[in-house]
N, C-alpha and C positions, 0 to 999 in steps of 0.2 A: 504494500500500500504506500502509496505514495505523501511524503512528509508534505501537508496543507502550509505551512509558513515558512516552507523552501517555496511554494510555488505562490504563494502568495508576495513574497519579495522579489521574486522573478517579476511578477506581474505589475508588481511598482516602481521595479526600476528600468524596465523596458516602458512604463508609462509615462515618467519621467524624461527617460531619453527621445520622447517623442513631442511630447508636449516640448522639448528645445528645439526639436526643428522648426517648431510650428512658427510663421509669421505672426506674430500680434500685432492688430493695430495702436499706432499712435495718437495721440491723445485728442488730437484734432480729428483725424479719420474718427475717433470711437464718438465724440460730441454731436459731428455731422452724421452718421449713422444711427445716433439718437433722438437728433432733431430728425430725421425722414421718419422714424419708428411711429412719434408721434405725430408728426402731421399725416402720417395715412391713418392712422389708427381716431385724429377727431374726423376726419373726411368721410371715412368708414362708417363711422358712428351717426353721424350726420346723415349720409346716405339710407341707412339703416332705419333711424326716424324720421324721415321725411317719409320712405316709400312705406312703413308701418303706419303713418298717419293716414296717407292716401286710401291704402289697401281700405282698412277702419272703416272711412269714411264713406267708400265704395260699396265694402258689403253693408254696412250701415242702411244706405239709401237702397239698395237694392231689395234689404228685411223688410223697411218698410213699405216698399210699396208693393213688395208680394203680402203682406200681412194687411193690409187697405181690405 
């Protein structure tokens, strides 16, 4: 059977040595990447409630004048 905290240090320092390859962005890329996060994310939201209002208001009108 094979020793779990040999292979578990195996497995964190091969994690390790890759997370160093990895490009990180710089501090400026990570704020502007931040700032698009959010601005799609009220757009979204926006889009979201406006066409929930619409639909609403659709079947709304539609209840009532089948129920007339």
């Amino acid at each position: 059977m094979a020793n779990p905290f040999r292979s578990a240090r195996i497995f964190f320092s091969e994690l390790v040595a890759e997370l160093q390859k990895a490009s990180w962005p710089t501090r400026s890329e990570l704020k502007d990447s931040t700032i698009v996060v959010i601005v799609a994310c009220v757009l979204l939201g926006l889009f979201t409630s406006i066409s929930d209002f619409a639909l609403y208001n659709v079947v709304d009108a539609v209840t009532s004048l089948i129920s007339r």
